[in-house]
ROMAR-860643 format. One line per 3 residues: number of its first residue (from 0); their letters; for each residue x, y, z of C-alpha. Coordinates in pm, 1 decimal. Example, Ala and Ser with C-alpha at 12.3 -4.5 7.8 and 13.67 -1.06 7.14 Angstrom:
<atoms>
0> AS> 1230.0:-450.0:780.0 | 1367.0:-106.0:714.0
</atoms>
This chain:
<atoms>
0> XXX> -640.5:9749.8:-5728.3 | -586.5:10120.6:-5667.3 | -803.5:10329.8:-5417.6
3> XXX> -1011.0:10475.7:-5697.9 | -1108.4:10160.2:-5865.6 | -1289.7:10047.7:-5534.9
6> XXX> -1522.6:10335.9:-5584.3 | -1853.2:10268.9:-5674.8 | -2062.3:10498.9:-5943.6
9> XXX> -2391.4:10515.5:-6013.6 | -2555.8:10454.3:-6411.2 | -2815.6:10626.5:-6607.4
12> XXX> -3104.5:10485.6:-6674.7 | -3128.6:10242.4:-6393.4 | -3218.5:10264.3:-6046.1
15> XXX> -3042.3:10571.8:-5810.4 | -2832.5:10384.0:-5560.2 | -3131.9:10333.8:-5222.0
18> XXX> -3053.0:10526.7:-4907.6 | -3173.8:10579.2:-4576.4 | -3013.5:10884.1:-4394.6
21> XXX> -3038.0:11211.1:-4071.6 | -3111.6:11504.8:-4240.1 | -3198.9:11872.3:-4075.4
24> XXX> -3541.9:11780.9:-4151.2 | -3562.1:11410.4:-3994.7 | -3480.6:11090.2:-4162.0
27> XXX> -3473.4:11074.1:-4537.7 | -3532.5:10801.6:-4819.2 | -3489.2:10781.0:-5139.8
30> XXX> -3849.0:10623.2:-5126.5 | -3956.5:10909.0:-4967.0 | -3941.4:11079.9:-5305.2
33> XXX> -4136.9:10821.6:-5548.9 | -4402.2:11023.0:-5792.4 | -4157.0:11360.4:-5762.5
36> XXX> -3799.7:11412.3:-5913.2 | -3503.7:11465.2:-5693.3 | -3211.9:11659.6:-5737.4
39> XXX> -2970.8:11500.3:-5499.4 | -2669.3:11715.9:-5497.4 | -2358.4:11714.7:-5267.3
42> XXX> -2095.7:11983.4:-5147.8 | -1764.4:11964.7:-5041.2 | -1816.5:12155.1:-4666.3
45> XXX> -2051.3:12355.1:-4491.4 | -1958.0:12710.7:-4373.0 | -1764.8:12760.6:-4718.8
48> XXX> -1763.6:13063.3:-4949.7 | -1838.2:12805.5:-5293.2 | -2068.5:12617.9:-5134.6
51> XXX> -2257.7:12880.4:-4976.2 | -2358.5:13054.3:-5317.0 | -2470.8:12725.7:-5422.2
54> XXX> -2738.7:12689.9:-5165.3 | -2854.4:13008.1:-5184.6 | -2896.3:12945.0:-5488.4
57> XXX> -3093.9:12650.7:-5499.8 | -3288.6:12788.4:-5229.3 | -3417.1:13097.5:-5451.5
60> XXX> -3483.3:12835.6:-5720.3 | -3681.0:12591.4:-5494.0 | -4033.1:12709.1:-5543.5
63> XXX> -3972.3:12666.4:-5929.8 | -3840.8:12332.8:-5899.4 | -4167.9:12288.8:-5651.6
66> XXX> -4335.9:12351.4:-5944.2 | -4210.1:12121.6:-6176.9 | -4272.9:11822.5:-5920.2
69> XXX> -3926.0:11811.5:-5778.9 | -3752.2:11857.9:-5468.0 | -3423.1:11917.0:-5332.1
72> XXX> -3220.3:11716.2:-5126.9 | -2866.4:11815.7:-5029.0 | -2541.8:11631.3:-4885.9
75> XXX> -2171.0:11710.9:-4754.9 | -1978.4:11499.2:-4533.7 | -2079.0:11740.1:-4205.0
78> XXX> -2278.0:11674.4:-3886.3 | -2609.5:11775.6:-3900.4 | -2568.7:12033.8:-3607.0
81> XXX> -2294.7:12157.2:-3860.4 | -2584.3:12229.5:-4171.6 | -2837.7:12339.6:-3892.9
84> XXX> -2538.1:12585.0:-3784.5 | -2434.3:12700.6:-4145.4 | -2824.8:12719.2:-4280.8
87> XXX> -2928.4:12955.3:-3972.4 | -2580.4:13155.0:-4080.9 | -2707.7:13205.2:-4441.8
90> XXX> -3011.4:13314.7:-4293.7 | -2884.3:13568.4:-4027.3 | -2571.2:13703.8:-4313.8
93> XXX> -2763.2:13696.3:-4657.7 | -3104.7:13702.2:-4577.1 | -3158.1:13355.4:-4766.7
96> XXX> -3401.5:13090.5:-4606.7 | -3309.3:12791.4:-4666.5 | -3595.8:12536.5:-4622.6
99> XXX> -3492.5:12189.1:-4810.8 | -3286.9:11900.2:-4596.3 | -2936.1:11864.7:-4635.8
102> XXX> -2825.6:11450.2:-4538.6 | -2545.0:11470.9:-4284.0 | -2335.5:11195.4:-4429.9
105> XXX> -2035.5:11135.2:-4156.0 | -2031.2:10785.0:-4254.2 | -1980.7:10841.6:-4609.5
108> XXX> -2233.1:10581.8:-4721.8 | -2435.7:10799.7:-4923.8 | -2126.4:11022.4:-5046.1
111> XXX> -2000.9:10664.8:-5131.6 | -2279.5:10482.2:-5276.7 | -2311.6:10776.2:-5524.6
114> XXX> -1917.9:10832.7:-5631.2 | -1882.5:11145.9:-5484.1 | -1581.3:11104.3:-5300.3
117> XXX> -1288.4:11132.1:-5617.8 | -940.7:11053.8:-5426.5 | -819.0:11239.6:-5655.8
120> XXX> -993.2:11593.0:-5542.2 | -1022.1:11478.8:-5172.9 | -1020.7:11161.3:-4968.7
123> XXX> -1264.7:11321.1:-4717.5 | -1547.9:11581.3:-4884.8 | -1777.7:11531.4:-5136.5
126> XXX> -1694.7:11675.7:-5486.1 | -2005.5:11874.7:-5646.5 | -2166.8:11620.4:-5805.6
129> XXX> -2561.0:11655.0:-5915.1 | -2783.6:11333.9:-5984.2 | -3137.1:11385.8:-6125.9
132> XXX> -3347.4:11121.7:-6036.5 | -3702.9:11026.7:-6170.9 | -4037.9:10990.3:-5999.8
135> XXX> -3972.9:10580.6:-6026.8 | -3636.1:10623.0:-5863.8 | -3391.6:10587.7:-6186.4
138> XXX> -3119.9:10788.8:-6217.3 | -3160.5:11025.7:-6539.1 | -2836.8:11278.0:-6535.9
141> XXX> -2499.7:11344.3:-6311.3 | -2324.7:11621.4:-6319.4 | -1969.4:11660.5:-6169.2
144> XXX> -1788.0:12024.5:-6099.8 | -1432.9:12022.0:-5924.7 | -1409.5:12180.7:-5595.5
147> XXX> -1308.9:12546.8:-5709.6 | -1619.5:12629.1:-5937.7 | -1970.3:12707.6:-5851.8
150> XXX> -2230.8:12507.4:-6047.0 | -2538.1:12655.1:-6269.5 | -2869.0:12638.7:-6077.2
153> XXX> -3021.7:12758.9:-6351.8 | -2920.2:12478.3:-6587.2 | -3060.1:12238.0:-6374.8
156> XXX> -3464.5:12405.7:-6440.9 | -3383.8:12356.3:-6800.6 | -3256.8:12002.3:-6756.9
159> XXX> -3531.5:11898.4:-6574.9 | -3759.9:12079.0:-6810.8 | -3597.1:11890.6:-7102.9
162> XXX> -3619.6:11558.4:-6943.2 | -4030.1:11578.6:-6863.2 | -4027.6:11722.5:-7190.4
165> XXX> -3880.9:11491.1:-7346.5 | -4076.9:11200.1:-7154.1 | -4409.1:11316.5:-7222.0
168> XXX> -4346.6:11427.0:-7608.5 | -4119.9:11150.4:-7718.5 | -3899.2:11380.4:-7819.5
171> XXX> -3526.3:11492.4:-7816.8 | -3425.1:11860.3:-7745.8 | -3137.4:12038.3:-7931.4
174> XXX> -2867.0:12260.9:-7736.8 | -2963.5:12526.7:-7469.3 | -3324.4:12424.7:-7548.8
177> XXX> -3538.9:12628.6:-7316.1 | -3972.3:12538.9:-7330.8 | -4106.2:12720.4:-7623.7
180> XXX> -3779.4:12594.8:-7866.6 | -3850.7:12307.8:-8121.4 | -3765.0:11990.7:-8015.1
183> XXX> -3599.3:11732.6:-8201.8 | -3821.3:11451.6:-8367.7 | -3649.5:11080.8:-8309.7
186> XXX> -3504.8:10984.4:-8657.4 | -3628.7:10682.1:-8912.6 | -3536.4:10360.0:-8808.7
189> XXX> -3583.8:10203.0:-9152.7 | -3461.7:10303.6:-9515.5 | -3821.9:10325.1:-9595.7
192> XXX> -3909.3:10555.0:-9317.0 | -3576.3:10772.1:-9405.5 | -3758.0:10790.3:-9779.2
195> XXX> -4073.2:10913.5:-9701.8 | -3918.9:11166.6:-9384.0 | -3983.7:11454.5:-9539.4
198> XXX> -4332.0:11424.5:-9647.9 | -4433.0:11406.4:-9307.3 | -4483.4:11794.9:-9211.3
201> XXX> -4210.9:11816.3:-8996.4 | -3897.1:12084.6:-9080.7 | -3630.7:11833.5:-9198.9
204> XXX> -3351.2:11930.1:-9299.1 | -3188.7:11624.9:-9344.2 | -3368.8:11268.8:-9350.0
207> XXX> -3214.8:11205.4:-9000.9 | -3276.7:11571.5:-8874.0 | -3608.4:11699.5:-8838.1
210> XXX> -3794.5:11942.9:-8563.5 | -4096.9:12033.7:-8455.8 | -4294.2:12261.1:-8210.6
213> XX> -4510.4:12192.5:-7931.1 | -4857.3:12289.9:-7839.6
</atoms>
């Protein structure tokens, strides 16, 4: 068995692997987060030029993910003297407060747990990888970016405005939806549902392709 078949990787839609880990704020759990969303999200080293943009970044964006019931929880493979070092940096250089725990994960457990150590990008740092969890703990989206490119804060508002969206409506949403869009309304599950679609005040297009707005 090669080195990258031992690694484990988490599923959607079932429970985000559990962890217990130091943070710059104190000890962390994944229980610590039930009734909110998470965005758990992991970069490959502190004090690098990538990374730092990202934080920043999610630190400008943290009262609007505050404000959609979901915190931020960050991770790299670094001591936590190391983020306490590199978050007082960003604050002193660019002005940028960062004020949500990063997990110092020198034992890799977390990095591990979650597959974001790819052999093939490094054997030692965390790849940018992004996990969405839900308020009952299950794991709703990943995202993984290589080690040269900057991720999309910005993408991950809308994705977690699609998902509670899309929870509380019962609804899909199409590409780049943003709130305000028309969402996507499930299709028939029966030939007899299919027939009648389009009586049913919705804009169909199609029997299997129909939208609707909200509110």
């Amino acid at each position: 068995m090669t080195e990258i078949e031992t690694c484990t990787f988490p599923r959607l839609n079932e429970a985000a692997p559990d962890f217990t880990a130091p943070t710059t704020h104190g000890e962390r759990s994944l229980s610590d987060y039930r009734g909110k969303w998470l965005i758990l999200f992991s970069h490959p080293a502190d004090f690098t030029p990538v990374c730092t943009t990202e934080f920043m970044a999610f630190a400008k964006a943290q009262d609007r993910f505050a404000a959609l019931n979901t915190e931020l929880l960050g991770l790299s493979i670094d001591s936590h003297y190391a983020h306490i070092a590199w978050v007082r940096n960003i604050k002193e250089k660019f002005g940028v407060d960062v004020r949500f725990p990063i997990i110092a994960d020198l034992s890799m457990q977390v990095a591990s747990a979650y597959g974001m150590i790819q052999p093939g990008a490094s054997n030692t740092a965390a790849v940018r990888a992004t996990f969405i969890i839900d308020p009952e703990g299950v794991l709703r989206a990943m995202v993984y970016y290589p080690m040269s490119n900057g991720r999309s804060i910005e993408e991950f508002v809308r994705l977690i405005q699609a998902l509670q969206t899309s929870d509380s409506e019962g609804v899909a949403t199409p590409e780049a939806w943003t709130p305000g869009d028309k969402v996507i309304v499930p299709p028939p599950a029966t030939a007899d549902a299919a027939e009648s679609r389009a009586s049913e005040g919705y804009e169909t297009v199609d029997w299997y392709f129909s939208t609707k707005s909200l509110g």
